[in-house]
Every structure is written in C-alpha cells, then in structure tokens.
N, C-alpha and C positions, 0 to 999 in steps of 0.2 A: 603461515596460512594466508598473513592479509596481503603481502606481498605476491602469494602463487596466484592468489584472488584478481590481483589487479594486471600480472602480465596476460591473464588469460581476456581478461576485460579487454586490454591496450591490442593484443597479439588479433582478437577475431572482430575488434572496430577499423584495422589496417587493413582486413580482407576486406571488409565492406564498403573500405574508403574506394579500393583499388576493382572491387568488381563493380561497384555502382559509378564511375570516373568513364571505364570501359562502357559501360551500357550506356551511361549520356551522352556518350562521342557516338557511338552506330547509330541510336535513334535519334540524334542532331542530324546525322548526315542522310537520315533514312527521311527526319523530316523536311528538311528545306527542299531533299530531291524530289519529293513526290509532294510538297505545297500540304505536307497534311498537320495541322494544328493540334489534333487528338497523339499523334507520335512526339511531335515537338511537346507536347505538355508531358506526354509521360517522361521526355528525357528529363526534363527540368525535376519533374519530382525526385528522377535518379540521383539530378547533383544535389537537392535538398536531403537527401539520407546521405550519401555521401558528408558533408560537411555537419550534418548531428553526430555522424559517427566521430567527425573531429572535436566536435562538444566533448562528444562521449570521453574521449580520450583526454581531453584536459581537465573534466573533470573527476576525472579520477587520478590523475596525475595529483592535486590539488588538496581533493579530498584525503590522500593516502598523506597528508603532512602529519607529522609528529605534534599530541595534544604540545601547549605553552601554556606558560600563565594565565595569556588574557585565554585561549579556547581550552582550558584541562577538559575539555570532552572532544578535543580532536576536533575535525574538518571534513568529515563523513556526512554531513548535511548540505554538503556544494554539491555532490551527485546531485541534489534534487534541484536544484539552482541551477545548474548544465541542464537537468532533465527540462525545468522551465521553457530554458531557451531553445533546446529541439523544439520542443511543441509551438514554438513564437516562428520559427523559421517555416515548419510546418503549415502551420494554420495563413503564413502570409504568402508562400508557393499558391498554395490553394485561390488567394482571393483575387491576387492576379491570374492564375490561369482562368480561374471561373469571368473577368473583364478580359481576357484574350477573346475565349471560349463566344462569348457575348456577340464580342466583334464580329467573330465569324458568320454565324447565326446571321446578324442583320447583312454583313455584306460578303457573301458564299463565295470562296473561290476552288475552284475544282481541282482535285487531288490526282495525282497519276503516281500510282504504283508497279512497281517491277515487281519480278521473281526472288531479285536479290533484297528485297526493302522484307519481303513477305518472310525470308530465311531468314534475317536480323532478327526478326520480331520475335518468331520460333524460339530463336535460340537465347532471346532473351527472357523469354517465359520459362522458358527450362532453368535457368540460370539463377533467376530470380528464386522459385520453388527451391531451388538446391540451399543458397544462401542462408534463405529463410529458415530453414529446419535446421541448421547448421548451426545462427548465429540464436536461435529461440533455444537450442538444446547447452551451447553453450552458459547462454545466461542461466538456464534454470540449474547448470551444473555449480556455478558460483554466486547462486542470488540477486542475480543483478537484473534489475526493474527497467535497468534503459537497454539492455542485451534483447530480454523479453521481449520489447517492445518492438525493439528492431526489428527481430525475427519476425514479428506478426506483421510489422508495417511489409516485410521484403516479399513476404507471400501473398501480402493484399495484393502490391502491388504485383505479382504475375495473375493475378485477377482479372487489374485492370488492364494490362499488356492484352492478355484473354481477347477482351472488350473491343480492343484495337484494332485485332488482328481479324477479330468478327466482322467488325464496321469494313476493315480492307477487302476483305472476300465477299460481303454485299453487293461491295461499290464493283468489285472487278464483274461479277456473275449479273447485278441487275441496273446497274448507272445510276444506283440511288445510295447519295451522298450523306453519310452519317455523322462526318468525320467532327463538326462544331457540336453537335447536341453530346457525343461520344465525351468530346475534350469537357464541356457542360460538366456532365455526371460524373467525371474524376475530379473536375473539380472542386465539385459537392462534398464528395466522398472526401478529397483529401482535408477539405476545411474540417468534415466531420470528426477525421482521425485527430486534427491538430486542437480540438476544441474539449475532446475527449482526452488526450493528452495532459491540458494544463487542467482539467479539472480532478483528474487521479493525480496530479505533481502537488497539487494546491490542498487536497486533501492530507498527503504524506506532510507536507508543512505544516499545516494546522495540527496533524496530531488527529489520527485513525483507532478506533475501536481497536483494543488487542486484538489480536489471532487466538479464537476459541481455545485451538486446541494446544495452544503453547501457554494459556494459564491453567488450562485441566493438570497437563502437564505437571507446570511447577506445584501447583498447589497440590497435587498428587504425591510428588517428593519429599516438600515440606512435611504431610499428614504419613507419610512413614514412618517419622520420629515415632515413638513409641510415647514421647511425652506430650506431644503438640494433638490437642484435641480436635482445632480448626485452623484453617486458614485463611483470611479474609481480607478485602481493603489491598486488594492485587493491582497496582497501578505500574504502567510501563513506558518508561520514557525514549524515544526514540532519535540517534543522531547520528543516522547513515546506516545503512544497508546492514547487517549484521553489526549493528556497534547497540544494542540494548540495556538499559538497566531498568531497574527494578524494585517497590519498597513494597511492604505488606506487613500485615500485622497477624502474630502466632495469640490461637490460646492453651494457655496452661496452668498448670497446677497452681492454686494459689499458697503452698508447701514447698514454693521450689527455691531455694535458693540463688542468689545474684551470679556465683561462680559456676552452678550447673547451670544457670541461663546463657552465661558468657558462652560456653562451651558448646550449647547448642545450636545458639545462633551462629556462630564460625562452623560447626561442621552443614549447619542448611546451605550457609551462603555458600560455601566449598561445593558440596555436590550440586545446587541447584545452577553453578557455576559451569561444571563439567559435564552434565547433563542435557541441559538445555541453552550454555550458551549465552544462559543473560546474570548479569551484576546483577545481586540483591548488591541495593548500597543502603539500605536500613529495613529494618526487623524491629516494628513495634508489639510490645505486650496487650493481651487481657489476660486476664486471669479469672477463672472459675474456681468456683468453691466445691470445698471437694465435703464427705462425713457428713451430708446434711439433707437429709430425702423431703425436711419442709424446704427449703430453698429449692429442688428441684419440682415439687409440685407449685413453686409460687409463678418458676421461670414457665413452666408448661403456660401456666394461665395468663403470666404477660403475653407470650407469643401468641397468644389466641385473639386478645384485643389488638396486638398487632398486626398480626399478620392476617387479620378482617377484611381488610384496603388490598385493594386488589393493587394497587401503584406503592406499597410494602412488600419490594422484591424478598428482603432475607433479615433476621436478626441475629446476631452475634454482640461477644464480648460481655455476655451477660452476668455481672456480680450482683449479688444483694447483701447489705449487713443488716441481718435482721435487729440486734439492738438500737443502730440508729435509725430503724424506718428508713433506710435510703437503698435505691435499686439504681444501678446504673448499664447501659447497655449500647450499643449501635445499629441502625436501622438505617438499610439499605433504600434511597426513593428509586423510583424509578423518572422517568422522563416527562412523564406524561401529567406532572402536579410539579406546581411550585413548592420549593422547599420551606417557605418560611408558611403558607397552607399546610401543609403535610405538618407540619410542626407543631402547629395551631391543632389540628383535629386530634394528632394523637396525642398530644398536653390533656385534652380535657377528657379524652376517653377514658384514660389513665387515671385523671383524678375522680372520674365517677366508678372506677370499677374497684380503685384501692385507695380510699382517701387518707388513710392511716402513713400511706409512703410518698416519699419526697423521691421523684423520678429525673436523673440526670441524664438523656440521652443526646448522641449525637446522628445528624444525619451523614450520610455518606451516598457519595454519585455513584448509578452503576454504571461500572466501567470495564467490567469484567466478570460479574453473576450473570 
C-alpha cells in the first residue's frame, strides 16, 4: 500500500516536472520576444513548481525509509520538511518577481506581441487547467498534502496565465500597457501562496487538532464493545501522511477481571487498527462502579457542580469508594481558563458542596471533545 502510495506520488510529480520544464521554455521565449515581464514572471513561476515537484520526489523517496532504532516511527515527517522547502522556493520566486515587477513600473519598456506569443499562452492555460485537476485528483487519491497542493497551485496558476493573456489583448486592442502592474499582482499573489504554504507546513509540524470525524470514528468502534462504557482522553500523534497512532483511555466495569481486560483491549486496538487505520499504542483504564444507585446519584450531583463552568467541556472516569469518603474522576478544560485556575475553582466548589469527601481529580486538554 505504502509503496503503491509513493510510485503514484514519484510517477505524477514527473509529469509536472516535465509539463511545467515545457511551459518555462515557450513562455521564456514568448517573453524576451515580445520584452514582456508579466510572461517572463509567469515562466519562472513554472520552473519554481517544476523544481517543488523535485522536492516533492525526494521527499518522498526519504520519507518512505524503513523505521531504525534511532527513528522506530519511520521518516514520514520529511514530507513536511520537503513540504517546507517548496513553500521557501515559492515564497522567494514571488519576492523577486514582485522587485522585477517594481523595476518595470518605474522604468516601462513596451511589449510587442505576435499571434504566435498570443497561442503559447492559450495553450498554456489549457494545459495548466488540465495538470491541475489531474495532479489535485491524484493527491487526494493517496493523501498526499503536497500533490493537493500542487494541483491547486497548477490551476491558480492558469488564472494567472488568464491575467496575462488579458493584459496582451489590452495592450494589442487599446496601446495601454499592463504588462509591470500584471507581473506586480502575481507577484503578490505568488508571495501569498508561498506564505500560506509554510504556515499550513508549520502547523502539520507543530501538531494539528485531530480530524473531528476520525475520533467520532474511533471512539465510536471502541464504545461497541459491549463492555466499554466511554471512551475518552483521544490523543493522536502524527508522523507522515497516513503514518498515525493513537492512546485513549476505556471505561469499564469495576468486576472486570485483568485477563478479560487484556483481551479487550487487543481485540480494540485490532479493529480500530483495521478500521480506521490508526495504531492505538496504549489503552488506559477507569473503572465505574457497577450495583450502587447511591454512587450513581452522588456522580449525578458531581457533574452538576462540574459541569456549571462553562470552560468544563466533559467529565469522565468517575469512581467513588463510599467507605473511604474519596471520589476520584477526570475533567475535560477547555482553552479558554488556565488549568491550574480551573483547578483552584473546582477544588473549592467541591469542598463546599461535599465536605465529607476527599476529591482526586485530574485535568485533561481538549484535544479531541
């Protein structure tokens, strides 16, 4: 699978090496013929995808190495490292065309266009369009974020071709010269892409909010068990493109036995494996109390003092031993309160509304409620 993943990656970054090569040679030769800055900038931005797509390919070369000792989570985090540097190449085409662009502006030199410069351009907007839907379908066929990317950059860019092609039939129809303010606004535009670029790469490194519906998902599989009452404390660590794992914590029966534990948590990790694709690599316990309808009227009325606080997303893991006076549970903050304040407030609510019990709770980030 990860092997078909990468020739399809390697196999449609070669097309785009080889159509975006081809479009930088016409619109070079389209631009020095006709003195137009706005063509010559869009060729450059051609060879600037061009040479991402050779990013593209080596980092996936790279990343597809077999985990070792020093990385046992594999080399699937260099896509985003490759991805980085597209966006650096990117973002620096743009800041030189946009000081080309400048030049032009203060000292104008006049463009002459052919029939033959005017069918380049055509054909390169047609071309560009095709690319794009092509190399955007592919990525989204194997997940891949700098395929995506591609595709959208390869359609912008018949936009900006668009743009070009406008400013030439202007200039032929009325002798008013578009061609520096035109190269200007791609310039812009391409800085924008490259800047928007590193700040979705820099996000993926940092470590992104899960994907809603891939923890509904798991926690959905997990609460089929017949024994698992909740599932909660869904955290998901990521290292390359489809390379996912996963810890969470089950509740269950406080009757359950160590060996019917083992047993469960191997058939979770197994299906939640097959299912969705991501490693559980740990399954922590709570445990509820089961035969006890005062314990369930006590938990009602903790959660009522808890879940008061509007920044008290969810509570879970809730035991009480009513002989020793002690409740113990987990309490979801949200973002919006410091956690060692959130601690402080529900400490004391706790001890004014149940002073008889000794409360051990812990806080938990939300990361995925």
């Amino acid at each position: 699978m990860e092997n078909n993943r990468d020739k399809v990656i390697i196999r449609t970054s070669i097309i785009g090496i080889i159509a975006n090569v081809f479009l930088a040679s016409f619109k070079a030769f389209v631009g020095v013929v006709s003195n137009s800055i706005a063509v010559t900038l869009d060729a450059v931005n051609n060879l600037s995808d061009a040479l991402s797509s050779i990013i593209t390919i080596v980092g996936t070369k790279l990343a597809g190495k077999l985990p070792n000792k020093k990385h046992p989570f594999g080399y699937g985090r260099i896509e985003y490292l490759s991805a980085m540097i597209v966006s650096g190449i990117v973002l620096y085409a743009g800041l030189t065309s946009l000081v080309e662009s400048v030049k032009k502006i203060i000292s104008p030199e006049k463009a002459d266009y052919s029939a033959v410069s005017l069918v380049i351009i055509v054909s390169a907007i047609v071309v560009k369009l095709i690319l794009g839907k092509y190399v955007r379908t592919q990525g989204e066929k194997v997940n891949s974020g700098s395929l995506i990317a591609s595709g959208k950059d390869a359609s912008f860019d018949a936009l900006l071709s668009t743009s070009v092609f406008a400013s030439a039939v202007i200039f032929l129809l009325t002798g008013l010269s578009l061609e520096a303010y035109v190269g200007a606004l791609i310039s812009v535009i391409i800085i924008k892409s490259g800047i928007e670029m590193m700040r979705d790469t820099v996000d993926e490194i940092l470590g992104e909010r899960a994907d809603k519906e891939t923890t509904k998902k798991i926690k959905a599989l997990i609460k089929e068990e017949p024994e698992v009452r909740g599932a909660y404390d869904l955290i998901m660590y990521n290292y390359g493109p489809d390379k996912n794992y996963a810890s969470v914590h089950i509740e269950v029966p406080d009757t359950m036995t160590v060996d019917k534990l083992d047993k469960l948590t191997r058939r979770i990790e197994k299906r939640v494996m097959e299912e969705s694709g991501v490693a559980l690599v740990g399954v922590g316990v709570y445990s509820y109390n089961t035969g006890d309808n005062d314990i369930a009227r006590l938990q009602n009325a903790v959660s009522k003092v808890v879940l008061s606080h509007e920044w008290a997303v969810s509570m879970h893991g809730f035991y009480a031993d009513l002989d020793a006076k002690e409740i113990r549970f987990d309490v979801v903050i949200s973002f919006d309160i410091g956690q060692a304040e959130a601690m402080s407030i529900l400490n004391k609510d706790l001890k004014d509304a149940f002073p008889e019990y000794k409360f051990m709770f812990s806080p938990d980030v939300d990361v995925s409620d």
